[in-house]
VOMARTOR-906570 format. One line per 5 residues: number of its first residue (from 1); for each residue x, y, z of N, C-alpha, C. Coordinates in nm, 2 decimals, decimal comma. Layout:
NUM	X Y Z X Y Z X Y Z; ... .
This chain:
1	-1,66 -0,66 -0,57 -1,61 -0,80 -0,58 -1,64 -0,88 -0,46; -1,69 -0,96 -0,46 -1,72 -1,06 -0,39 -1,62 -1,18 -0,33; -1,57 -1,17 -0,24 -1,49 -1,29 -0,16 -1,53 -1,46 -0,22; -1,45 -1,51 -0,25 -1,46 -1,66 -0,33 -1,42 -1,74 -0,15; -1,47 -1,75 -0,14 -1,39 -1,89 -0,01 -1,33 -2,03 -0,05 .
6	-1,38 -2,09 -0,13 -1,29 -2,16 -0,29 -1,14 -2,12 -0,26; -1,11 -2,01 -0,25 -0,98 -1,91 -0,30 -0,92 -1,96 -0,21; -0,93 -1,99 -0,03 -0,83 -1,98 0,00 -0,79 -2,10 0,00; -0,88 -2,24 -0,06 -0,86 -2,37 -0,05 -0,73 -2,39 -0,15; -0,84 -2,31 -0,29 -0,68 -2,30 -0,40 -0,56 -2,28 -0,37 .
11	-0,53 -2,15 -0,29 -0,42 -2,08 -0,26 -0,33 -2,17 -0,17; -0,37 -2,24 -0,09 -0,32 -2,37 -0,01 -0,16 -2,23 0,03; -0,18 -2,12 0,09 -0,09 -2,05 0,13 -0,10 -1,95 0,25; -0,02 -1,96 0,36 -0,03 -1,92 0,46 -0,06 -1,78 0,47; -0,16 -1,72 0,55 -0,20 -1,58 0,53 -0,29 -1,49 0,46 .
16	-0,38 -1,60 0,37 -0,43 -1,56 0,31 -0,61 -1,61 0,32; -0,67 -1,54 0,39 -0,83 -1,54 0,48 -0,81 -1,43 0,44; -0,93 -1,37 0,41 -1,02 -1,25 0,45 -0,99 -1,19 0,58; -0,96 -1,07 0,63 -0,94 -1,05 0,75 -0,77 -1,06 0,83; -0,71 -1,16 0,79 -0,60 -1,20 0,83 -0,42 -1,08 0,82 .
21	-0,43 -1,04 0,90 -0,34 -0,92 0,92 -0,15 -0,98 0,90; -0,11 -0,93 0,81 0,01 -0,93 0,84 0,14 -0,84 0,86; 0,23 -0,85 0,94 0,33 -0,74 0,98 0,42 -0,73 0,84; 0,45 -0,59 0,81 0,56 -0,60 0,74 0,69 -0,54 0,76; 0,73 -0,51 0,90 0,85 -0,44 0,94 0,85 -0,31 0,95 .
26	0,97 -0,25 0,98 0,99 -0,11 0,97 1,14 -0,12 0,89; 1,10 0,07 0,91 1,23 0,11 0,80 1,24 0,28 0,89; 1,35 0,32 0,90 1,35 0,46 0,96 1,43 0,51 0,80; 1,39 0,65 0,77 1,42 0,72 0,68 1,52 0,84 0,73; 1,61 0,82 0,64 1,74 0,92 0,70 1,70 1,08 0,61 .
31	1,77 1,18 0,67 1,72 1,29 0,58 1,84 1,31 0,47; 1,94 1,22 0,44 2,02 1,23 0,38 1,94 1,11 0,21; 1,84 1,04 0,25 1,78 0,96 0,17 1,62 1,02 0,12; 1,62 1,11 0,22 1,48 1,20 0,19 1,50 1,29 0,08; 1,62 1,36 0,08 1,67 1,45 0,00 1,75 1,39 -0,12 .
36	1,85 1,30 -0,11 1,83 1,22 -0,21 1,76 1,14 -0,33; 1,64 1,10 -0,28 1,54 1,07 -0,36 1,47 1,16 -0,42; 1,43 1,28 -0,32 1,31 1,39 -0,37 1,41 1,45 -0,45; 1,58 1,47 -0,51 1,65 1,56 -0,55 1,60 1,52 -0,72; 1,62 1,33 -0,71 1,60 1,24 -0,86 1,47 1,25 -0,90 .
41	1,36 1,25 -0,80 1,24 1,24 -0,85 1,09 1,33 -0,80; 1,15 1,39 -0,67 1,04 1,51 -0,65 1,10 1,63 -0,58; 1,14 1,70 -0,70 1,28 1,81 -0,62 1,21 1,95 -0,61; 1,08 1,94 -0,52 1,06 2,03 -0,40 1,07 2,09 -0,29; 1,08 2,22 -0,31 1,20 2,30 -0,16 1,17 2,21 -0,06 .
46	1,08 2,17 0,00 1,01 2,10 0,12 1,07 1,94 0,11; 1,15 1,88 0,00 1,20 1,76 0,02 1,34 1,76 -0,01; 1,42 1,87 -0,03 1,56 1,89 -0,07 1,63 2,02 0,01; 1,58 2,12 0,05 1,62 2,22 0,12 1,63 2,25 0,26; 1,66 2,19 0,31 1,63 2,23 0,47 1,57 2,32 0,53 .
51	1,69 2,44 0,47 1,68 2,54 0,52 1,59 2,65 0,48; 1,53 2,63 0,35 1,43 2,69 0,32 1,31 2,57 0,37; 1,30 2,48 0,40 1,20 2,41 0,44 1,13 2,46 0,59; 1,28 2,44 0,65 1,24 2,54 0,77 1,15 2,65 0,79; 1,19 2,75 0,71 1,17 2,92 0,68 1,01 2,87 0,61 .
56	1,02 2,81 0,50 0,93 2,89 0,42 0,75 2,74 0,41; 0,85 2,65 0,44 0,77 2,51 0,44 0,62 2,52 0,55; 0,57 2,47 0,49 0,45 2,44 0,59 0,45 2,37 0,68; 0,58 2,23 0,68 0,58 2,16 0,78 0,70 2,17 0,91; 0,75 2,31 0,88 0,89 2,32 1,00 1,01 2,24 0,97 .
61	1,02 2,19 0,86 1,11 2,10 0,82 1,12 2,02 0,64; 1,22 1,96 0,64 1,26 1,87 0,55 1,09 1,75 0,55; 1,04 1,74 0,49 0,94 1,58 0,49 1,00 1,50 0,34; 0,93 1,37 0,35 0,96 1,28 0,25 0,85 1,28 0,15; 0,90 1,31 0,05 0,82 1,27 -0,10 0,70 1,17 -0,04 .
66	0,55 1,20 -0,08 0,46 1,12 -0,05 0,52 0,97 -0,15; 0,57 0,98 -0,31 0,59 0,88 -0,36 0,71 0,80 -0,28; 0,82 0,89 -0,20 0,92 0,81 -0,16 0,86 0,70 -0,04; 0,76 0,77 0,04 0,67 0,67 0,14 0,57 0,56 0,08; 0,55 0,56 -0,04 0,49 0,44 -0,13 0,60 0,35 -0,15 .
71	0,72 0,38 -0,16 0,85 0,30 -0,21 0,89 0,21 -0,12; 0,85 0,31 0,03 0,91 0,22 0,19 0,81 0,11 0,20; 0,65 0,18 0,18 0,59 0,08 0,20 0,60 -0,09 0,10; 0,66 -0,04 -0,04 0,64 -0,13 -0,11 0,75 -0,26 -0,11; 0,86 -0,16 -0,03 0,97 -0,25 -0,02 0,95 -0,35 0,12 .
76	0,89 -0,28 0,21 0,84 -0,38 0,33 0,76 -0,48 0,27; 0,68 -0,46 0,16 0,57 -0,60 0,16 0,68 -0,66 0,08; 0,77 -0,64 -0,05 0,85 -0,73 -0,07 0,94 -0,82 0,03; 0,95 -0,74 0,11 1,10 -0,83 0,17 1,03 -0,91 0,28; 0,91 -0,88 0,34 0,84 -0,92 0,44 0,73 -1,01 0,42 .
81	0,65 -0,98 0,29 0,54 -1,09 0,23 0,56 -1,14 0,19; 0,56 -1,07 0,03 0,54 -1,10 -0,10 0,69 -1,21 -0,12; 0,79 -1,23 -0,06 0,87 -1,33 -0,10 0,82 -1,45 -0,11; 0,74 -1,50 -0,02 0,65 -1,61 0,01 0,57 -1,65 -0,09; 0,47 -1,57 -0,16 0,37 -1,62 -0,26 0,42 -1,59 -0,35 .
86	0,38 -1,65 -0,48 0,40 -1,64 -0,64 0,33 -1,49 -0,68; 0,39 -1,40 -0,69 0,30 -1,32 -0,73 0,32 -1,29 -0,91; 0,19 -1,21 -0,98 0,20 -1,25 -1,10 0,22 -1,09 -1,13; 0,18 -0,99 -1,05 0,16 -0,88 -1,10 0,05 -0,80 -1,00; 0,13 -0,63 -0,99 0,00 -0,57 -0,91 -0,14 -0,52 -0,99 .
91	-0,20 -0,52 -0,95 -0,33 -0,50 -1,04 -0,41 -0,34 -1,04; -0,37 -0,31 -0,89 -0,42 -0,13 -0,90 -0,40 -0,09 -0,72; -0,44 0,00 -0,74 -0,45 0,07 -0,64 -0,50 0,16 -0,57; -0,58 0,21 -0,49 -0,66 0,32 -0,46 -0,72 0,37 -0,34; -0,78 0,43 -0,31 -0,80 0,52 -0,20 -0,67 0,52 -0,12 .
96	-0,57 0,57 -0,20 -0,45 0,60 -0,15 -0,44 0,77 -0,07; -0,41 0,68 0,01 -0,38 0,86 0,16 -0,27 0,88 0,22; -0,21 0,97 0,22 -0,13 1,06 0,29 -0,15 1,12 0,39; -0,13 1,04 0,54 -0,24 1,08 0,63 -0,13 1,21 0,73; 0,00 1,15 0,71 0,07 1,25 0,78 0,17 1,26 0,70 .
101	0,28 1,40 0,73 0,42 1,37 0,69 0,51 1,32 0,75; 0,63 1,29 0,65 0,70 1,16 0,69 0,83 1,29 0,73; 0,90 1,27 0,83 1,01 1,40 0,92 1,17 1,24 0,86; 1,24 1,34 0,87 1,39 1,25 0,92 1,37 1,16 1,02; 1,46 1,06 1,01 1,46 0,98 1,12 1,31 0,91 1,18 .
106	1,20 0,95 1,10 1,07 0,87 1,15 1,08 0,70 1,10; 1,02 0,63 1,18 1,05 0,52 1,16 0,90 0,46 1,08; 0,90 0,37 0,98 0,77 0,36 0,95 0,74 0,18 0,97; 0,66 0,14 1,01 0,58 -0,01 1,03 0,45 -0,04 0,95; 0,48 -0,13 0,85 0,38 -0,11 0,75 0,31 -0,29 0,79 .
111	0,16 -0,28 0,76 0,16 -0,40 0,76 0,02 -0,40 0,65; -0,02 -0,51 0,64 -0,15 -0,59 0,48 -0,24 -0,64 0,61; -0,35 -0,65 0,52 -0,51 -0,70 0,61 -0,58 -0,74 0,48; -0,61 -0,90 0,46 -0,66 -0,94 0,35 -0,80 -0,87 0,39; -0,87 -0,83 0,23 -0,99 -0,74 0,25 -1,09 -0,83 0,15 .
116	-1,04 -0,91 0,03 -1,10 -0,99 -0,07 -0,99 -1,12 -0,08; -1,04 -1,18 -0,18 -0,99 -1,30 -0,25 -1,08 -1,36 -0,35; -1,02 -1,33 -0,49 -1,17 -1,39 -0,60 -1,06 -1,44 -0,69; -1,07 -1,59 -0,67 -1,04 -1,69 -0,72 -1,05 -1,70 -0,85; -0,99 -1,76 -0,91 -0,94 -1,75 -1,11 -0,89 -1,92 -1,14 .
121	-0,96 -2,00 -1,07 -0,89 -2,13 -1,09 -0,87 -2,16 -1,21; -0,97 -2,16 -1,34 -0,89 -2,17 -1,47 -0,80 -2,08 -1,51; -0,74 -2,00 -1,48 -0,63 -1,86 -1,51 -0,50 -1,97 -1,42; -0,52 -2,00 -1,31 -0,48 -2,06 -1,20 -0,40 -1,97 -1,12; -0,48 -1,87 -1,10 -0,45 -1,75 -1,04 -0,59 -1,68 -0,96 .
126	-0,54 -1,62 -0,85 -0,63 -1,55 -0,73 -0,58 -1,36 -0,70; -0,69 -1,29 -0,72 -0,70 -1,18 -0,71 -0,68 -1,16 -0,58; -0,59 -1,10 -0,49 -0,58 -1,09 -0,34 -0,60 -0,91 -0,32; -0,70 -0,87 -0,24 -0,69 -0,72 -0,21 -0,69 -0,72 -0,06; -0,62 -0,63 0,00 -0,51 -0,62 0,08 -0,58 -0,44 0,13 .
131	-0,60 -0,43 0,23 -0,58 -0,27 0,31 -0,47 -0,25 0,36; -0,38 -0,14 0,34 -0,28 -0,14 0,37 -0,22 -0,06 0,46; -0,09 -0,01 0,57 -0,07 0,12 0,60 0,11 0,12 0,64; 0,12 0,22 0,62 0,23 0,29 0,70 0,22 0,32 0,85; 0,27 0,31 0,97 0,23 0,40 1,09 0,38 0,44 1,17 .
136	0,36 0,57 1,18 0,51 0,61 1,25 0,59 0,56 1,39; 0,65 0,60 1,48 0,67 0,55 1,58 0,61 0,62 1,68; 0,49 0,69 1,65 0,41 0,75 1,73 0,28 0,64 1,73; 0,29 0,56 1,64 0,17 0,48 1,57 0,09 0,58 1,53; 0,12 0,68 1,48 0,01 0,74 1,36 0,01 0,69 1,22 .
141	-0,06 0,69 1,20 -0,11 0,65 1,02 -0,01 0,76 0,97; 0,05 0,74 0,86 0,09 0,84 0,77 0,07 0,79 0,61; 0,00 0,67 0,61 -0,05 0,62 0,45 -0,11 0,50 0,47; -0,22 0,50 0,38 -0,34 0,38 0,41 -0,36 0,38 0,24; -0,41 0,27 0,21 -0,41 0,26 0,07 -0,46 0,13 0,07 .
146	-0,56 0,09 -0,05 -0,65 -0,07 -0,11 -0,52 -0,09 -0,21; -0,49 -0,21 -0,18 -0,39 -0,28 -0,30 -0,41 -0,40 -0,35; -0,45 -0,42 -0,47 -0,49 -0,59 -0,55 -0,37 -0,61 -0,58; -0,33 -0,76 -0,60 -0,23 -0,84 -0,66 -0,26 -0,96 -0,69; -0,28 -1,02 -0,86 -0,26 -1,12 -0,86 -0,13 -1,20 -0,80 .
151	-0,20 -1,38 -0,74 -0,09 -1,45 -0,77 -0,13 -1,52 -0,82; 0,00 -1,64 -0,87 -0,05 -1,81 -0,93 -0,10 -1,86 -0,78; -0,19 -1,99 -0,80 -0,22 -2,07 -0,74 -0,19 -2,22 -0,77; -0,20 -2,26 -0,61 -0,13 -2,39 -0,64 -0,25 -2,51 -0,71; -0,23 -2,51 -0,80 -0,38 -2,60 -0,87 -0,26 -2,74 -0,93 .
């Protein structure tokens, strides 16, 4: 896909250039929410047992559902971006990575880096793709991921 520069004239909305990086906060994960979540939706010894996580886990510990670390990330770009623009709908997603595990108590900082924009002025809507990441309080990567989203545009 090809970058429209058109796009960002439409979009008449802050943040949105090719290139243009934005912060989306942090979030620390408790292991009482680690285990929680992975109990409802990914109830592997390694995300609910401690004590077998310890013993038998590959990571020395309790870690977080790779999906529960898509949820932190997704809630940072809500509460932190996406309030701001009209959004219409996410469109996909991919070269999604799991670069580390996520422990108790790690804190995660996620931020967007516009990568496209291809303009839809008769739709009156703009395709925005976004690089994305998680990074701990070590600043390690622990998730990187391409994310599209339409929004409307101001036409």
């Amino acid at each position: 896909m090809t970058t429209n520069n058109a796009a960002t004239e439409d979009l008449k909305i802050e943040g949105f250039n090719v290139g243009d990086r934005n912060q989306l906060g942090s979030y620390t994960l408790t292991l009482e929410e680690i285990i929680s979540f992975a109990e409802q939706w990914d109830p592997q010894f390694f995300h609910t047992d401690p004590e077998r996580a310890a013993t038998e886990g590959f990571f020395g510990g309790i870690i977080a559902s790779g999906i529960q670390t898509m949820a932190v990330f997704q809630r940072l770009s809500i509460q932190s971006f996406s309030q701001n623009i009209k959004v219409i709908g996410g469109a996909g997603i991919k070269d999604l990575q799991f670069r580390r595990p996520v422990y108790p108590d790690d804190t995660l900082t996620g931020s967007l880096t516009v990568t496209d924009i291809h303009s839809e002025p008769e739709r009156k809507r703009a395709l925005i793709t976004y690089a994305g990441e998680l990074v701990n309080q070590k600043d390690e990567k622990v998730l990187v991921l391409t994310i599209s989203v339409y929004v409307q545009t101001n036409d």
